[in-house]
C-alpha positions as CSV (number, residue, x, y, z in Angstrom):
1,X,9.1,144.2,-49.7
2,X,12.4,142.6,-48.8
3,X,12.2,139.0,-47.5
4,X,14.7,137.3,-44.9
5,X,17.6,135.6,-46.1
6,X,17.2,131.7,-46.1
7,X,19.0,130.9,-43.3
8,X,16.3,132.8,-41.0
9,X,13.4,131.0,-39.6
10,X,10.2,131.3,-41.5
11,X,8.6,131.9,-38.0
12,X,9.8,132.6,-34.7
13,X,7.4,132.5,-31.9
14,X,8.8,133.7,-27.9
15,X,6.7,133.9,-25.1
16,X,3.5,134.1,-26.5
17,X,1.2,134.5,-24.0
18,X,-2.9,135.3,-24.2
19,X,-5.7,135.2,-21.9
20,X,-9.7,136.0,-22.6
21,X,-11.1,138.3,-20.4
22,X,-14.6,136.7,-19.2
23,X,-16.8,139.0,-17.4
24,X,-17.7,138.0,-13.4
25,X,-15.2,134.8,-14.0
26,X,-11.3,134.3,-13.8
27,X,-9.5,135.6,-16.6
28,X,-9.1,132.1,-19.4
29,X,-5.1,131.9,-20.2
30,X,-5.2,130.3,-23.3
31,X,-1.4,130.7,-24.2
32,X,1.3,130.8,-21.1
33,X,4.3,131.0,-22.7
34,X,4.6,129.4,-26.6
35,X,7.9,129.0,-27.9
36,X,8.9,127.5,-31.5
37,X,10.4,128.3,-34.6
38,X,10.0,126.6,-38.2
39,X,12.3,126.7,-40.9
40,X,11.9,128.1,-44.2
41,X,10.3,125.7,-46.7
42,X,9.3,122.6,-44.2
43,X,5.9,121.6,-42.9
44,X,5.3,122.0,-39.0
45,X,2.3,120.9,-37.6
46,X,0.8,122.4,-34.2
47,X,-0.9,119.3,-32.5
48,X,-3.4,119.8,-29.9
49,X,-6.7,118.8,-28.7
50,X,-9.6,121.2,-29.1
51,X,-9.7,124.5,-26.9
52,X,-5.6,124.1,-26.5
53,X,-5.0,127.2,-28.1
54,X,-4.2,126.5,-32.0
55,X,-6.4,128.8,-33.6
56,X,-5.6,131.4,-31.3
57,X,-1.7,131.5,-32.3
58,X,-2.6,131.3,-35.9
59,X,-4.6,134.2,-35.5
60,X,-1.5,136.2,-33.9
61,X,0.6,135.1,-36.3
62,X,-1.7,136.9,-38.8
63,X,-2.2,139.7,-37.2
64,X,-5.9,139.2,-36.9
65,X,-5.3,139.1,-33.0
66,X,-3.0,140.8,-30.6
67,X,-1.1,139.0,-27.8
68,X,-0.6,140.1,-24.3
69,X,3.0,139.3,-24.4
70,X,5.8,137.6,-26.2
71,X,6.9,138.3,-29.7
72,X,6.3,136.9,-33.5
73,X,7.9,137.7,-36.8
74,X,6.9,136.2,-39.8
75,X,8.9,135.7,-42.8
76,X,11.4,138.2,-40.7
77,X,8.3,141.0,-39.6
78,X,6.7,141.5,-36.9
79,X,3.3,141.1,-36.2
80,X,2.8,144.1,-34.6
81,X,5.3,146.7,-36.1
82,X,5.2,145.2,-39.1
83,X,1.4,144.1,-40.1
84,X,1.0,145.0,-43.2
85,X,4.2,143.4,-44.6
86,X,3.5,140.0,-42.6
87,X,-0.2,139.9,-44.2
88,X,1.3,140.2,-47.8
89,X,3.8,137.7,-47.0
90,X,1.4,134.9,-45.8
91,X,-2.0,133.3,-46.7
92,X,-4.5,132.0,-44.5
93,X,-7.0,128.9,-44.8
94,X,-9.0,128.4,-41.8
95,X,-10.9,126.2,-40.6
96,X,-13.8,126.2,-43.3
97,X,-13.4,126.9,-47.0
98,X,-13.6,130.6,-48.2
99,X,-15.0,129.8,-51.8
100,X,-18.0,130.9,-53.5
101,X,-20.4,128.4,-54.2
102,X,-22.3,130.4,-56.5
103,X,-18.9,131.0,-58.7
104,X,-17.4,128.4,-60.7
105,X,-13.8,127.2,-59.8
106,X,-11.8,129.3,-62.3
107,X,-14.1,132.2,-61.4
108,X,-12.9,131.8,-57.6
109,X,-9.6,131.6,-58.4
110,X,-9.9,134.7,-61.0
111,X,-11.5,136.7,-58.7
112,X,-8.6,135.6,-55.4
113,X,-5.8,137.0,-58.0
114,X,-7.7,140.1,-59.0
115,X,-7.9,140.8,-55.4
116,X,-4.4,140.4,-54.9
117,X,-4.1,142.7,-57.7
118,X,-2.5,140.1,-59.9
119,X,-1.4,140.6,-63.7
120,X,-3.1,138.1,-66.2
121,X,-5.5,136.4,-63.7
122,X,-6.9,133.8,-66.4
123,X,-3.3,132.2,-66.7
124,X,-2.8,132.1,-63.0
125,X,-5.8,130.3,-62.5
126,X,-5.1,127.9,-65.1
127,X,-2.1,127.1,-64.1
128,X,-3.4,126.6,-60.7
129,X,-5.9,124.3,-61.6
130,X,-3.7,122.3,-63.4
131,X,-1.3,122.4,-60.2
132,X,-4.4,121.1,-57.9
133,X,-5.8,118.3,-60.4
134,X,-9.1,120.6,-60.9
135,X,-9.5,121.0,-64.2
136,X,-11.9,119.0,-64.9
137,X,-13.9,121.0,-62.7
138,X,-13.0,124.3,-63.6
139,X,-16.4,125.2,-65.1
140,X,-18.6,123.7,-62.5
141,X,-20.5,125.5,-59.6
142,X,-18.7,125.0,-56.6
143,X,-21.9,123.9,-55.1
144,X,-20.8,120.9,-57.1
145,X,-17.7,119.6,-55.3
146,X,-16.6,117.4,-53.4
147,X,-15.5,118.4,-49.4
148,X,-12.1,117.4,-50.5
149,X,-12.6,119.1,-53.9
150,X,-13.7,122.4,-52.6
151,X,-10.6,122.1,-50.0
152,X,-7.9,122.1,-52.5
153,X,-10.1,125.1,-54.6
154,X,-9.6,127.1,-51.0
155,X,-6.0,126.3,-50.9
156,X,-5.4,126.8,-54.2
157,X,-7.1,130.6,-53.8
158,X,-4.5,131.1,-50.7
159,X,-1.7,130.1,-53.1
160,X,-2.3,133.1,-55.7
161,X,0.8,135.6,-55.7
162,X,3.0,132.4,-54.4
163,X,2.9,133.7,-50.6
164,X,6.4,132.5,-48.9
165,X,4.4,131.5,-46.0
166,X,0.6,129.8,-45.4
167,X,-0.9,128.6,-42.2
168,X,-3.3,125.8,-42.9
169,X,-5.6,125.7,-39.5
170,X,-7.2,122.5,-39.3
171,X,-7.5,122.3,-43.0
172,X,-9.3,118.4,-42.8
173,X,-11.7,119.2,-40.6
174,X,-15.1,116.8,-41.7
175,X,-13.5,115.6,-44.6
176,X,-14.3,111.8,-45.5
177,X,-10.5,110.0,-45.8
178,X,-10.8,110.2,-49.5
179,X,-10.9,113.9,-49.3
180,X,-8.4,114.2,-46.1
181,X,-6.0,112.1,-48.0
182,X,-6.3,114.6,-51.4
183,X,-5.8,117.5,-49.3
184,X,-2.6,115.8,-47.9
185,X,-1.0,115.0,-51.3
186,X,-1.8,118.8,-51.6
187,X,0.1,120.0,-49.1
188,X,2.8,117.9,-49.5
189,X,3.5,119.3,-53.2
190,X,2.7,123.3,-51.7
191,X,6.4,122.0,-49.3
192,X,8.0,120.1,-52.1
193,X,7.7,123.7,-54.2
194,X,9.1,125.9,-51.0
195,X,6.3,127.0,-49.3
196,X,6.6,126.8,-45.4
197,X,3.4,125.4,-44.1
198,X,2.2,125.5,-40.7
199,X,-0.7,123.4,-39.9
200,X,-2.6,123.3,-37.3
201,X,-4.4,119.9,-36.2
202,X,-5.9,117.5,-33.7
203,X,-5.7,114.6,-36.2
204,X,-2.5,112.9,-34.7
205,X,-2.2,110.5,-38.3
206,X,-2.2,113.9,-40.3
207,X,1.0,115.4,-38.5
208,X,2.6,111.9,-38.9
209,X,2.1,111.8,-42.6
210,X,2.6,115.7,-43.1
211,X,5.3,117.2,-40.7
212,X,8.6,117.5,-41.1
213,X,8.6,119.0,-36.9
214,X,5.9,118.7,-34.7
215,X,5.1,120.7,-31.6
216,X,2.4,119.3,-28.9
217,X,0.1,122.6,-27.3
218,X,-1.4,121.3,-24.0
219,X,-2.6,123.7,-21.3
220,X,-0.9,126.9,-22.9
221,X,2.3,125.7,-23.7
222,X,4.4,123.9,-26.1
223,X,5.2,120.3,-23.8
224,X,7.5,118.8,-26.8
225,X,9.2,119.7,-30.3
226,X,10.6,117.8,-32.7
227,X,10.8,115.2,-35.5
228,X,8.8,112.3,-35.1
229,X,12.0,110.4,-34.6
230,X,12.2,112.9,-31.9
231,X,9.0,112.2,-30.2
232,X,9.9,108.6,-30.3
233,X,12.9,108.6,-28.3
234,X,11.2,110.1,-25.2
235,X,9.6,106.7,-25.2
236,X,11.5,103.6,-25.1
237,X,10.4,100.8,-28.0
238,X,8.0,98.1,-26.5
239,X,9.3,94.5,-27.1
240,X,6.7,92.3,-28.4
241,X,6.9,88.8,-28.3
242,X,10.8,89.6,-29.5
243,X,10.2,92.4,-32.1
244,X,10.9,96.2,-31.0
245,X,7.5,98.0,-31.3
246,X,8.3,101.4,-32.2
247,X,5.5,103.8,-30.3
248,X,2.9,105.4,-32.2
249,X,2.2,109.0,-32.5
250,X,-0.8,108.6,-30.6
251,X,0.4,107.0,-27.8
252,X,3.5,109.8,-27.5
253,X,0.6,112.1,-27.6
254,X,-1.2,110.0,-24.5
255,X,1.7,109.4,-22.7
256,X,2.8,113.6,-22.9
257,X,-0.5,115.1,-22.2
258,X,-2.4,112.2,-20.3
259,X,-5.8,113.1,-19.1
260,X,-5.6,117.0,-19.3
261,X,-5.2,117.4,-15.4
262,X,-2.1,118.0,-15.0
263,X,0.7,119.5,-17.3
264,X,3.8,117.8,-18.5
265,X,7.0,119.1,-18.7
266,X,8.4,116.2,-21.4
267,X,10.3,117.7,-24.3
268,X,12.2,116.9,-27.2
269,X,15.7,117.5,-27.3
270,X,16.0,119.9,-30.3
């Protein structure tokens, strides 16, 4: 499998566009038009609210859906020509951990690289272990764990083989803020070793502490793009009581999408 030189984009996303198909009612467009592109070996977070489409372009993105129109390649294949080579470029964790409870954690993580047709399966998942601060753990049920304990198991099993690229949809999901900030420090150190990471959220602090580029879905397309440095300068510092109040993540969010009525055309300059 030859994989794209680094100057490529990890994933380039055009005109995406998908609607659902709802029997005696309007067809639901759920993408109009989605356009990004994130580099090799950063973290981009997909911010939306829920129903704006997130899981639905992960899913293209790994082939597990087709789109109506637009095209995708990751890690330099297409999604559609190319299936099989994106899926053994990638790894998905969705939005609820794929572990076996019944299994302990080295046995999940034996069993993910043994799937993957892996050489010397103990070692990997040793070193894994080590690498997501579970060894103390390794022999216990995962019935055991901790939310944030079982999360890092789950992306530690869609790290086996070292996959270029791994979409993370809604990966905090329920987690207490213990466990959402262990899973952070996580994916932070999956970047720091050259993994491109797209992560798909609602939780406006998590792209703010995670993303190196973030892109806003509302109403089927992408309404801004951009650092968060970026996303502040559509908004003008607040002065309080003589101090420049830089605005929040949160209220770029508000101030872009509103109250889901009507669209907004806003965007970062890239």
């Amino acid at each position: 499998m030859t994989m794209p030189t680094t100057s490529e984009p990890a994933i380039r996303v055009r005109g995406l566009e998908k609607s659902y198909r709802i029997p005696k009612q309007e067809p639901l467009h759920v993408l109009r038009g989605v356009d990004f592109e994130v580099s090799r070996g950063t973290i981009f977070a997909l911010l939306g609210s829920n129903g704006a489409g997130k899981t639905t372009v992960v899913n293209i993105m790994s082939t597990l859906l087709k789109a109506d129109a637009g095209a995708v390649t990751v890690n330099g294949f297409d999604v559609v020509t190319q299936a099989a080579q994106v899926r053994e470029s990638i790894s998905l964790t969705g939005q609820f951990a794929a572990v076996d409870e019944i299994l302990t954690g080295r046995e999940n993580l034996v069993l993910a690289a043994r799937l993957r047709h892996l050489k010397e399966a103990g070692k990997i998942a040793d070193k894994l272990l080590e690498r997501f601060q579970l060894i103390e753990a390794a022999g216990r049920r995962v019935a055991t764990y901790s939310g944030g304990m079982r999360r890092r198991l789950d992306i530690a099993m869609s790290l086996t083989g070292n996959p270029p690229a791994i979409f993370l949809d809604e990966p905090t999901t329920g987690l207490d803020p213990q466990s959402r900030i262990e899973v952070w420090r996580a994916v932070k150190e999956i970047a720091q070793l050259g993994t491109t990471v797209l992560l798909t959220t609602q939780y406006l602090e998590e792209a703010e502490q995670l993303a190196d580029r973030i892109a806003i879905l509302h109403q089927g397309r992408i309404i801004a793009d951009g650092t968060l440095d970026d996303l502040k300068q559509l908004f003008p510092p607040a002065k309080v009581e003589y101090v420049e109040k830089q605005p929040t993540l949160e209220e770029i969010f508000l101030a872009i999408v509103g109250d889901g009525r009507t669209g907004s055309s806003v965007r970062a300059e890239r």
